[in-house]
C-alpha positions, 0 to 999 in steps of 0.5 A: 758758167755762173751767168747761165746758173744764176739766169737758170735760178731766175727762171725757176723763180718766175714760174708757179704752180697751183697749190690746189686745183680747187683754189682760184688761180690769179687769172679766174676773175669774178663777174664784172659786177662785183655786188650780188645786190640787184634789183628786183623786177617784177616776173614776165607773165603776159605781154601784149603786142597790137597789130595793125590793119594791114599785118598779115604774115609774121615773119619774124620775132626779135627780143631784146634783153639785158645781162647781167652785166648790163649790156644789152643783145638781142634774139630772133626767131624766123617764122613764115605764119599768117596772122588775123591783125585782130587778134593781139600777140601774146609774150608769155613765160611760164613752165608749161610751156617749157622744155622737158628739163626746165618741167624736171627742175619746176618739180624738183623737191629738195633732194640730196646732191653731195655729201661730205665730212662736215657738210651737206648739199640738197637742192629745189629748183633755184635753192640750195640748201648747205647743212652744216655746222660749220661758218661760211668765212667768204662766199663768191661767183667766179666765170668759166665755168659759172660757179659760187665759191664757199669757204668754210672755217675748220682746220681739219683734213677732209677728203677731195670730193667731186660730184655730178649732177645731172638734170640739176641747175647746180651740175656739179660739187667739188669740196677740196681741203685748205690750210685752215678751211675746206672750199666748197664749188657748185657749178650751175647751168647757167649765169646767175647772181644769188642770195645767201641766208643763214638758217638754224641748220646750215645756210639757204643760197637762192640764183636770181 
């Protein structure tokens, strides 16, 4: 009896419970590079591919690109048009020529997505905007989804709050309380890195 007892008591010792649904648990890990520092390339506008004398079908168009953490895949589109080898092939990337959704962000003037206690969330295309008097004491990206973490020092009780946002690159907030401070979540559409910077009134995080 007392050996079934004492092998109960280690196996409820062994097992965990999250505190906080918004806390990461110890299987959430950062995206492989841990620095956001990156470098800065020029933005594609126009690439020009030469055909030579005997090209007459295009078949089909293979892109080669790397992510963000360095590996390199490719993608392909099939097509079945004939060509005029005279003429160059263009590569161009710009929003005109983009989805409906991507003409939606290009437009987007900041506009308020969430508001909490003692913090405000707008966005413009790539750029939220945090209004708060409140200091960030860390800032990080986590996977699974894609989402940065803020963390904000007050040690006051606020209320959990969680907002979608639909047609917005940031698609949804969650602010949860903690011992000491209050985590804001932003999950965004897509794998990004950012840039955070203080302003007078709260501070400006920029996706690249």
């Amino acid at each position: 009896m007392i050996k079934v007892f004492t092998l109960t008591f280690f196996l409820l010792l062994s097992l965990e419970a999250r505190e906080n649904p918004f806390f990461a648990s110890k299987g959430e890990k950062d995206i492989p590079h841990t620095s956001n520092q990156m470098k800065t390339l020029p933005s594609l506008k126009r690439a020009t591919i030469e055909l030579p004398p005997h090209a007459r079908v295009l078949q089909k168009v293979t892109i080669e690109y790397k992510n963000l953490d360095g590996s390199i895949h490719t993608k392909s589109i099939k097509l079945q048009n004939a060509v005029d080898w005279h003429l160059p092939i263009f590569i161009s990337q710009n929003y005109s020529a983009s989805s409906t959704k991507h003409k939606k962000i290009k437009n987007l003037k900041f506009k308020k997505i969430a508001i909490s206690k003692y913090s405000s969330y707008f966005t413009s295309g790539k750029t939220l905007k945090i209004v708060t008097k409140d200091k960030i004491i860390r800032n990080f990206l986590l996977v699974e989804p894609h989402r940065i973490v803020v963390d904000f020092k007050r040690d006051a009780s606020i209320k959990s709050l969680i907002k979608k946002n639909k047609n917005n690159i940031f698609t949804k907030v969650r602010i949860g309380n903690h011992n000491g401070y209050y985590r804001a979540v932003i999950e965004l559409d897509g794998y990004y890195r950012y840039k955070m910077k203080k302003v007078s009134d709260g501070y400006i995080f920029t996706l690249r």
